[in-house]
N, C-alpha and C positions, 0 to 999 in steps of 0.2 A: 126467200127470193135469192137466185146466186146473185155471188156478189159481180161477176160480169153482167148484168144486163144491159149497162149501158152501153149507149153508141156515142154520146160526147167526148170530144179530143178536147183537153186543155190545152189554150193558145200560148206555146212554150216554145216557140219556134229555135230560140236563140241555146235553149236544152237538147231538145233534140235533133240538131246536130254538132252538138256539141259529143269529141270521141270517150266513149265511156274509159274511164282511170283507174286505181285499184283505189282504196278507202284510206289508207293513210300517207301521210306526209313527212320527211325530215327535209328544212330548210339551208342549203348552204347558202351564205352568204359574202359573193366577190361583191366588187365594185361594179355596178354595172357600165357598162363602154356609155359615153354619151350620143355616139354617132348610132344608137338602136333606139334613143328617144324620142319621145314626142311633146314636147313643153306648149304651155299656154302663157305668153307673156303678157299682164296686162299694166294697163298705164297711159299716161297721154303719151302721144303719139302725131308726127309731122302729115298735115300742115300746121299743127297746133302751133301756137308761140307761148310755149313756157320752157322751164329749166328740166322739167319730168319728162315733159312730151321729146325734147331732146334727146335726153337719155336714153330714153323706150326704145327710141327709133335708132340709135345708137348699138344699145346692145343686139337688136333686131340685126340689122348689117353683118356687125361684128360676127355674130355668131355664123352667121348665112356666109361669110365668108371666108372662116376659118376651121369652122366644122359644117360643111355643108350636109353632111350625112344627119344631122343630128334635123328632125322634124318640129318645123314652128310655127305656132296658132299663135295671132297679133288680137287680143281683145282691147279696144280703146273707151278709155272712160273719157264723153265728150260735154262736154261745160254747152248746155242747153244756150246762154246765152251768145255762144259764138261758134253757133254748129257748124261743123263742117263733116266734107267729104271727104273717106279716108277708103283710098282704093287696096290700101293690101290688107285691111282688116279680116276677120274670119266673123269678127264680132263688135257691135258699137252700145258700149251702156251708157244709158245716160245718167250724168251723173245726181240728180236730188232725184229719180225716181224708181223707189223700191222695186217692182213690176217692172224693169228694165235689167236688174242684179239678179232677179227669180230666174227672171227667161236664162241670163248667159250663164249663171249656175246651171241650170238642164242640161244646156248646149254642151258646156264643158266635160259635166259627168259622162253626157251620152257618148261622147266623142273616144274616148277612153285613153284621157293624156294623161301619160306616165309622173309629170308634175305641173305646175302652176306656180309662177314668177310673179308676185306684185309690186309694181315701184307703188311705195308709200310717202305722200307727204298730206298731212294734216287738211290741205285744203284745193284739193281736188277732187274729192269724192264728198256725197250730198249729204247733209244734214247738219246736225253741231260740233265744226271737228271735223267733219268728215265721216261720223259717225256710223253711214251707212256701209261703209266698210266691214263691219262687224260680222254684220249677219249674212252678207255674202258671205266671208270668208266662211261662216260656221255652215253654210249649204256645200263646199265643194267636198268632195272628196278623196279627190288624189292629193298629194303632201304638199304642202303650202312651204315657199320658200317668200320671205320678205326680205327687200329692202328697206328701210328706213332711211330717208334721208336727212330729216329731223330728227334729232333723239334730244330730248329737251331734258336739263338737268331739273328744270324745277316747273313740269309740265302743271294745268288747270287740274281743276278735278277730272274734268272729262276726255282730256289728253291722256291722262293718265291710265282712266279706264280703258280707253279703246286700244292704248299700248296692252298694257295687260291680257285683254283680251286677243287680241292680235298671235303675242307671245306664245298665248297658251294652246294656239293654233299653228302655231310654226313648228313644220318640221327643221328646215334649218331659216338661219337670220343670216342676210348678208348689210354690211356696214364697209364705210370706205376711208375708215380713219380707227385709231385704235383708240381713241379719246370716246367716241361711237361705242366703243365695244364697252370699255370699263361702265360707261353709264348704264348700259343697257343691264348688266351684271348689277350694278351698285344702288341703281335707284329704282330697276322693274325687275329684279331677281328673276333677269333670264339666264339659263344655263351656259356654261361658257363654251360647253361641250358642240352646240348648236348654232355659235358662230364662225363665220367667216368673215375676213378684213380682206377686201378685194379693193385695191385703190380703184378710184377714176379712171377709166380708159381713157384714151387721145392718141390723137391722132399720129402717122408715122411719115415724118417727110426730111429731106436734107438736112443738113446742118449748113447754116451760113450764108444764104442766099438771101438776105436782106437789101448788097446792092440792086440786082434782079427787080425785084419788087418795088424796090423804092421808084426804079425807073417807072416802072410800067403805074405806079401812081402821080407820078409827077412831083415826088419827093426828093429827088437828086439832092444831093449835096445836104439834107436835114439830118439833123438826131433825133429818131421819133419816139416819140413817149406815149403808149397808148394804153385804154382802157377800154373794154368790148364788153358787152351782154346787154341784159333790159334794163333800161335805165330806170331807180329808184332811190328814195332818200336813204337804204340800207348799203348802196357803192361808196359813200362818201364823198362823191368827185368834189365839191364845194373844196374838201381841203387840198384836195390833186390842184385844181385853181388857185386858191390860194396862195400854195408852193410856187407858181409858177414866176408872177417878179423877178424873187430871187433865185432863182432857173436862168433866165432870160436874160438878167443882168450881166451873166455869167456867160451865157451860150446863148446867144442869141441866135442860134443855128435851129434852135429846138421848135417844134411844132408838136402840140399835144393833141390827139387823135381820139375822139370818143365815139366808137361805134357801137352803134346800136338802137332796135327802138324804143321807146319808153315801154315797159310793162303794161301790158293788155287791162290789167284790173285798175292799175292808176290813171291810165290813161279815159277809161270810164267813167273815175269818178272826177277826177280833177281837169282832164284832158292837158296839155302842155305845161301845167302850170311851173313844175318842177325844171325841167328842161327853160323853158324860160327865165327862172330866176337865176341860173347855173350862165344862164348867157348874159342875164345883166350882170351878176357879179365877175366874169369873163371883162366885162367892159368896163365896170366902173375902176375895178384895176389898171387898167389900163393892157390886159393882155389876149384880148380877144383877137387879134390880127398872128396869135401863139396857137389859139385853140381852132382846131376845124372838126365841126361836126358832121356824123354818116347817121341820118336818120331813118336805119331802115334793119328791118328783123332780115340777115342773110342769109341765104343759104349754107352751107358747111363748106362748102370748098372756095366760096367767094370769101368766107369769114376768114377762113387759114391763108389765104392769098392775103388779104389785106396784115394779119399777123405775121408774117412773115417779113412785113416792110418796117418791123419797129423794131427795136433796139431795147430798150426798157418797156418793161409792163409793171401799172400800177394795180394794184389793189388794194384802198386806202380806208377799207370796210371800219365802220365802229363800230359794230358788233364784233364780238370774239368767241361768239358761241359756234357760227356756223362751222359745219362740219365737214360738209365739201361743198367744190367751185372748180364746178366744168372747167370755165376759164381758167383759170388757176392751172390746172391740169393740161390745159390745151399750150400754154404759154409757156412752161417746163419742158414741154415736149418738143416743142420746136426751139428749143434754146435761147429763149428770152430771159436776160437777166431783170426780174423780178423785184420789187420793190414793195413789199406787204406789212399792215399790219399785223397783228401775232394771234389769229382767228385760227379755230382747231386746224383746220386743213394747210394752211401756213404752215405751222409749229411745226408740222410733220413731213410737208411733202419740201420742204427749205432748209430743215437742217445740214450740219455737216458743209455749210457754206455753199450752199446752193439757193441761195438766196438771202438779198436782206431783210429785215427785218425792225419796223420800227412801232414807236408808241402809237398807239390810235388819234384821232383826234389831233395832229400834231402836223400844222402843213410846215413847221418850220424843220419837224425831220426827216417830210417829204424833200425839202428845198435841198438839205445838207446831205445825205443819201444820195440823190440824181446828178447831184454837181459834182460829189467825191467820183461817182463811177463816169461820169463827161471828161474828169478832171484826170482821171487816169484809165485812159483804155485798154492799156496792157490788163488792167484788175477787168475792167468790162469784159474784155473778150472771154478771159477765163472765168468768169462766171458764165458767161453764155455758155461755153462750153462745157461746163459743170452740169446747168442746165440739163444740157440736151444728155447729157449722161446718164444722168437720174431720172430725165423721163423714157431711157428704154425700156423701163421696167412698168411701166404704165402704158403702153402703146396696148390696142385694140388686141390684139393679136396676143398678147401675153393676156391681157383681161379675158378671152373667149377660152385661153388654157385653164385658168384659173375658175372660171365660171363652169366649166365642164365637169370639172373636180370636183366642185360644190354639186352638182344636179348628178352625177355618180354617188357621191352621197347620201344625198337627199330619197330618190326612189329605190323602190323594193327593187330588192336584188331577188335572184333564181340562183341557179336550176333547183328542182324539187326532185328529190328522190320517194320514190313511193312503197311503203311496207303494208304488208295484210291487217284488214280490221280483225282486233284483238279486243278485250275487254281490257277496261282502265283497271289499277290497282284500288284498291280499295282504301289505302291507306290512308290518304286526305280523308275522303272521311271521317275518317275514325278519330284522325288527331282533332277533327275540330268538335266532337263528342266526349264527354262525362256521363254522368252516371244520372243526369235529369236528362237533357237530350244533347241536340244538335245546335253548338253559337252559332248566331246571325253572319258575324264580320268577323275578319280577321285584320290586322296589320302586319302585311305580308303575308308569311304563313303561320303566324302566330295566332293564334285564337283571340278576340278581343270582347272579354269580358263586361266590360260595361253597358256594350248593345245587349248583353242578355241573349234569348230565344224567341223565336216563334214559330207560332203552329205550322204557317206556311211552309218552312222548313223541314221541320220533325214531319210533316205529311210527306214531303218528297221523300226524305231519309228513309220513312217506313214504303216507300211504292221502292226503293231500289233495293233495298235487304230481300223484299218479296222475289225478287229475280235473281239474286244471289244465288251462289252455292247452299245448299241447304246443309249439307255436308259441314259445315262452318263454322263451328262455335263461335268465335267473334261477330259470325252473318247473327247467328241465333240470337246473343244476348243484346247486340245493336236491335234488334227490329225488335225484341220486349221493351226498350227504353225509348225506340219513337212512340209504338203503341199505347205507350203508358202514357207519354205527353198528350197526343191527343186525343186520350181517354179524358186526360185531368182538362184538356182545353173546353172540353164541352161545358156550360154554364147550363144547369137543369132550371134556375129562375128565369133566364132572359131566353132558353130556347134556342142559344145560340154558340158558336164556339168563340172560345177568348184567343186574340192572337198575340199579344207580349210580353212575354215573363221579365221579369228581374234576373241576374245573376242569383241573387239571394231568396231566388223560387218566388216571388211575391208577382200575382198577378197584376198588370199595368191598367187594366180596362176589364170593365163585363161583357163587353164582346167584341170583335176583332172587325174587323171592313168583309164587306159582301165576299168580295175575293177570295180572304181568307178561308171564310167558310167554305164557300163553293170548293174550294181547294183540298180541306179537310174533309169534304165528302168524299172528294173525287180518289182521294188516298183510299177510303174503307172501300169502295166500289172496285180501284187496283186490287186490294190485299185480296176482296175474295173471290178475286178471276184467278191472281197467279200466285198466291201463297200456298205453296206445299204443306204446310204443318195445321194439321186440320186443327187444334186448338187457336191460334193465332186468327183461322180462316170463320171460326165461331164467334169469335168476339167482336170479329170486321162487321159479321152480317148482325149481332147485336146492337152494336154502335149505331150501325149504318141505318134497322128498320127504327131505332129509337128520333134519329135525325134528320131523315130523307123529307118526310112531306113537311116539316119545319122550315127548310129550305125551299121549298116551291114559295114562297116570297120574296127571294131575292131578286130585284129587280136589272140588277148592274150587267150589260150584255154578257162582259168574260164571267160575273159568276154564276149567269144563267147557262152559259157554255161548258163550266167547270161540272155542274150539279149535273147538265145533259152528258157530259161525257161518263161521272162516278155513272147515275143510271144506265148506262152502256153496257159499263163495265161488268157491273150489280146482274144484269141480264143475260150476260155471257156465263156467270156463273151460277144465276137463278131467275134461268126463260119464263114468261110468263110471270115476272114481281109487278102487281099494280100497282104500287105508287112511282117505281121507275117512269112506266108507261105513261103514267101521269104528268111527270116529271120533262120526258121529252116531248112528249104532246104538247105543250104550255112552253116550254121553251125554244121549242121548233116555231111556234107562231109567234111568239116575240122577235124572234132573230128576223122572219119574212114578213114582220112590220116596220123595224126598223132598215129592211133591205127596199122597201116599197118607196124609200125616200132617195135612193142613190141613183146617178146620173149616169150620162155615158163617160164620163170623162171621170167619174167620179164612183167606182161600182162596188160600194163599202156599204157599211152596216152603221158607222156613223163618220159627221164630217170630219174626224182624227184618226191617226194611224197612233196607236199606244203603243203598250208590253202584250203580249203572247195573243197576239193580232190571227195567227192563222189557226187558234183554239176555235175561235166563232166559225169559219170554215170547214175545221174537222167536229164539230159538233154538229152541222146540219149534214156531212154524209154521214155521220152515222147514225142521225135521226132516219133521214131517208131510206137507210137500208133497215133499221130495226122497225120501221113503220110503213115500209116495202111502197113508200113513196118517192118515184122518178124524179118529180118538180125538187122535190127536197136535195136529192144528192147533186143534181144539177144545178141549183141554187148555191150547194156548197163546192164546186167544182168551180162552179165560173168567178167566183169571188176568191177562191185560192189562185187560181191562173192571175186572174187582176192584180192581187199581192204580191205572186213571184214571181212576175214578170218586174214587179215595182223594186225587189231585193235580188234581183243580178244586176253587177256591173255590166259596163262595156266588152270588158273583156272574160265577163262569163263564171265570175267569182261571185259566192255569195255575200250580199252588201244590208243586211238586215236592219230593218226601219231603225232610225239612231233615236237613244233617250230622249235627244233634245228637241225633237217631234214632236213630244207629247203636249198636248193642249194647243196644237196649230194647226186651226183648219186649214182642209184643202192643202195640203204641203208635206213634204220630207225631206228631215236632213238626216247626213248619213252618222253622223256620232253623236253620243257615245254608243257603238255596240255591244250588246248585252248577249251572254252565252244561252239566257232564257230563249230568245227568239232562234235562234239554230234548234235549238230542243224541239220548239214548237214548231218548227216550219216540218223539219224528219218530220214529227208525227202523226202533221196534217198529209205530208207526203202520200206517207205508209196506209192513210185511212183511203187517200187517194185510190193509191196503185191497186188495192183490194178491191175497191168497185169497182177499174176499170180495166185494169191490167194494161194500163200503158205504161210504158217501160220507160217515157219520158219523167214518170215520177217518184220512178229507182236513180233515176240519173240523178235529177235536182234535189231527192236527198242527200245522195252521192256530195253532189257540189256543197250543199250546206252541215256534213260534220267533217270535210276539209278546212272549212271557215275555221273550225277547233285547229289543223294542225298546220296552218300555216298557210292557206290559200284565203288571200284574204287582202284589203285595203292597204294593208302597210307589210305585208308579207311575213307577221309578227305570230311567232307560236302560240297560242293559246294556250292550250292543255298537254299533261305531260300523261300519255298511259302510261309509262311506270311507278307514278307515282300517285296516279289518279287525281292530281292538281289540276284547276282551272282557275287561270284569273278573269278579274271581276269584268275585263271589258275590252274592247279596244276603242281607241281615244286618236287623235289624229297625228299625237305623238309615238302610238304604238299602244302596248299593251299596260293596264291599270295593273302594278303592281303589286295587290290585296290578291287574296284569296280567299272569298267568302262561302260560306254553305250555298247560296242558292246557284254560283258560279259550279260548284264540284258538285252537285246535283244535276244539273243541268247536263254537264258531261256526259256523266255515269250514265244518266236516262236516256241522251241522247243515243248510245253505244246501244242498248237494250232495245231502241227503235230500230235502227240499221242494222241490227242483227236479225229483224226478220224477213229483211229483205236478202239474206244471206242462205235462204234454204230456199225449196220451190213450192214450199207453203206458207201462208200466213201466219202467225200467231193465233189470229182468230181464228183459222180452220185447224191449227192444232190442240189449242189450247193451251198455247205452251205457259 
């Protein structure tokens, strides 16, 4: 039957028209401009009333005001318990439900943003910890940049974990204290390469307009002492009170100002209770007619107006771990001399005489501190002045410079120069073979002897020496030492082939997983379609009629696809072998009983996306066409569309099902990517293009052995044709630096699929 009969289009819309490119790739790598990007910032977000949602909405502004070229998608994570409406959202997750983090994962992927921002703090995202963080982060795909606004020196267990995990997910970290940075290095061994120390933005306004203000609050003639944000037993104000007697006794000019509303979670569990106790000890001192409270969450500019009317700002925090404090920041900015305990962001943003600095817990060095600067206002003013110095370097506007720097960073850079497809060197192979066969692993590019061999391996090794130069001496004597492996891997007792040797030759197991086998078929099936050296092409068809109906039991879908494909093969180069025909017969109706189960939304062969996923695909067109059955090639047509439609990005790049899918129904995440699935995907293509001659599935092979040189999730080279290297993977860091046999197989094979699309005949209608 020709192999056009069909009339089926694969729904590849976003392939073809996509403009056809040459085949390879070299990556230069500038900075990319930030005013061409497109960010996903997520976090809480205003009208929320937290310290995060601040921020969010913060950097949001910021950015939109100082780089307005630069594109920005607002995802808000919303506390179920106090939903609100959030009008410039693009996106609202909630936060304790999973199925809410699925969805905007989608969104985000489909959207095709160039990075993703997440403000992290421990307890605004759902589970323990906040733990559902996690697994969002491991669905998105474009480079994950985190803040941390916690970095805890001596986190739980589970703190720790989701740190780690998080880490191992960041393309870059941003922290706004360099106390932040060291822990992050010292106690979760993140790389130091990967941070950035971006202070706290704040605000940018006058210097010295506190008369002004004072007026317009009906403070004339006071010395105000104030302290701002959500009120909680972690401010300390008890001892700011405390301090104030001996304030008062002193200056009784002074009025102490606390703005702010109590914290949304306290205020739930306790309701006033804090706040209350803070006004009875206010009174039973005798200085409550000193303190006036503002009991209300402000807006930002009603907040900096009321800031602007104080003279001192307290921050009398007992805790000294925190790390940054909006406030703190805001208060600098506008030249408030400052009066703090010695809490990480203190220490740093106060040095240099920019603030004082006293013991925790100590309202007697609050009193002696406030009264020395009351006591001498030449020394006041020039701290204030100090102050507002040191916060020009903190203003919005230097933070949105600073923040562009980092997300220039963080995304894949361009342009791509493109060179002609060429065969890989052969060389990686070879180093990672001896005189038994081909190692598993390597560290780096060293061969790593302790994993040993296996068949699955030495099978690939032998299908690419078959397509080599024959011409070759090192082609020749490599493909007698795969052959000889998986001569030796065959077990004549169990009927089955063994797949894990020792370094020290010693077989690991009596026989190797379904895979394996179907795999080791599928090699002697290769050798004697394309092996030129008829004695090699003798011992294939030995091998193969000794083990072929041995194999019609495997039941595992990829090594029913494996064994369907050797019979393929087996048939190309002896038409008419029964037990092939038997072979694909029995495994053609396996495949379209387990397809009998898939859904609209769901049009796979089982409920997970695995390894070498579009094998089952290209194993039913070419049952189809060797059993000159329509249903069958169309079966395998529509089920490759559904996969490669699932492995492009947004923007057109091949994005192949990620390791960490496997065993998750109904679902795909995009890392780790493995060079096996670009292999597999070409040579589902190639089975494709032959039955239908659509040229859309020359393209999206096209697209997926660019994935090899740099067209790709992080814009990370993969493989090197001069030297015929391929690493193990890409990771969301970039690329797994190992280079193992099934990675430099993968390559090589891959090169020998896209080469048939390189003439204006098949393979199979040559022979080649």
């Amino acid at each position: 039957m020709p192999a056009t009969f069909l009339s089926a289009r694969p729904n590849l819309a976003r392939v073809e028209h996509m403009q056809a490119r040459p085949d390879a790739a070299i990556r230069l790598s500038p900075l990319v401009e930030p005013e061409t990007l497109r960010l996903a910032l997520i976090g809480g977000y205003a009208p929320r009333r937290c310290g995060i949602a601040t921020f969010t909405t913060d950097i949001a502004e910021s950015l939109q005001a100082f780089r307005p070229g630069l594109g920005l998608d607002v995802y808000v994570i919303d506390d179920p318990a106090q939903s609100m409406q959030y009008a410039k959202a693009s996106g609202v997750i909630c936060a304790n439900d999973p199925a809410s983090y699925r969805a905007a994962a989608a969104q985000i992927n489909k959207s095709g943003i160039d990075a993703v921002w997440i403000q992290h703090e421990f307890g605004i995202f759902g589970g323990e910890s906040g733990e559902m963080i996690c697994d969002f982060a491991k669905q998105i795909a474009a480079p994950l940049v985190f803040t941390f606004h916690t970095v805890l020196e001596e986190p739980s267990a589970m703190q720790r974990r989701i740190m780690l995990n998080l880490i191992a997910r960041a393309t870059r970290i941003m922290v706004m204290s360099k106390h932040s940075r060291d822990i992050l290095s010292r106690v979760y061994g993140a790389p130091s390469t990967i941070i950035d120390v971006i202070e706290h933005g704040a605000p940018d306004r006058p210097f010295g307009r506190q008369a002004t203000f004072k007026q317009r609050f009906g403070l004339e003639g006071r010395m105000v002492l104030m302290t701002f944000g959500l009120l909680g037993p972690g401010k300390g104000l008890e001892h700011a009170i405390e301090a104030l007697p001996g304030i008062v006794r002193d200056h009784p000019d002074v009025i102490y100002r606390i703005v702010g509303a109590t914290h949304p979670n306290l205020l739930a569990k306790d309701g006033e209770a804090y706040r209350e106790g803070l006004m009875a000890l206010a009174e039973r001192l005798g200085v409550d007619p000193y303190v006036q409270w503002d009991n209300r969450f402000l807006d930002l500019p009603d907040l900096l107006d009321q800031l602007e009317a104080c003279d001192i700002y307290l921050t009398p925090y007992p805790s000294l771990q925190q790390s940054t404090s909006g406030t703190l920041s805001y208060a600098v900015a506008l030249g408030k001399a400052v009066v703090s305990t010695p809490y990480v962001h203190a220490r740093e943003l106060l040095t240099d005489g920019n603030g004082v600095l006293i013991a925790p817990g100590s309202p007697a060095a609050v009193t002696e501190s406030v009264n020395r600067l009351l006591d001498q206002r030449c020394e006041l003013a020039a701290l204030q002045q100090r102050a507002y110095e040191r916060g020009r370097s903190t203003i919005w506007s230097r933070f949105a410079d600073a923040s562009a720097v980092m997300l220039s960073r963080t995304v894949t850079p361009g342009p791509v120069i493109r060179t002609p497809l060429r065969a890989p060197d052969l060389g990686a192979m070879f180093a990672m073979s001896d005189g038994t066969g081909m190692l598993q692993h390597a560290i780096g590019v060293v061969p790593h002897r302790a994993h040993g061999y296996c068949v699955d391996d030495n099978a690939r090794a032998l299908m690419v020496t078959t397509r080599a130069s024959r011409h070759d001496p090192s082609v020749a004597r490599a493909r007698l030492v795969y052959a000889s492996f998986v001569q030796d891997a065959w077990n004549p007792d169990t009927r089955r082939f063994r797949n894990f040797m020792s370094f020290s030759r010693q077989w690991l197991e009596t026989e190797g997983s379904e895979d394996s086998n179907g795999r080791a078929l599928w090699s002697l099936g290769w050798t004697i379609r394309t092996c030129q050296e008829q004695g090699i092409r003798t011992w294939a068809e030995g091998m193969y009629d000794c083990a072929a109906s041995d194999m019609m039991a495997l039941g595992s879908p990829r090594a029913k696809a494996f064994t369907m494909l050797a019979a393929a093969e087996n048939l190309a180069g002896r038409p008419g072998h029964g037990v092939s025909l038997e072979i694909i017969e029995a495994g053609a109706e396996r495949l379209i009983s387990l397809l009998s189960k898939a859904t609209r939304d769901w049009h796979w062969f089982e409920p997970v996306l695995a390894y070498d996923n579009a094998r089952l695909c290209q194993a039913m067109i070419e049952a189809g066409r060797i059993l000159g059955r329509r249903s069958l090639v169309e079966k395998g047509l529509e089920t490759l569309s559904w996969l490669s439609e699932r492995q492009l990005s947004a923007n057109g790049n091949f994005r192949p099902v990620g390791s960490e899918s496997f065993g998750r129904e109904y679902d795909q995440w995009p890392f780790d990517q493995q060079p096996l699935e670009a292999w597999a995907a070409i040579d589902a293509a190639s089975a494709a293009y032959r039955a239908t001659r659509n040229a859309a599935w020359s393209e999206y092979a096209q697209t997926a052995w660019r994935w090899f040189l740099g067209d790709n999730d992080r814009g990370a080279i993969i493989a090197d044709l001069d030297t015929g290297r391929c690493w193990d993977g890409l990771t969301p860091r970039g690329v797994n630096r190992n280079s193992g046999a099934e990675s430099i197989l993968s390559f090589q094979l891959a090169y020998h699929s896209m080469s048939t699309f390189a003439s204006p005949t098949s393979r199979r209608d040559t022979g080649a």
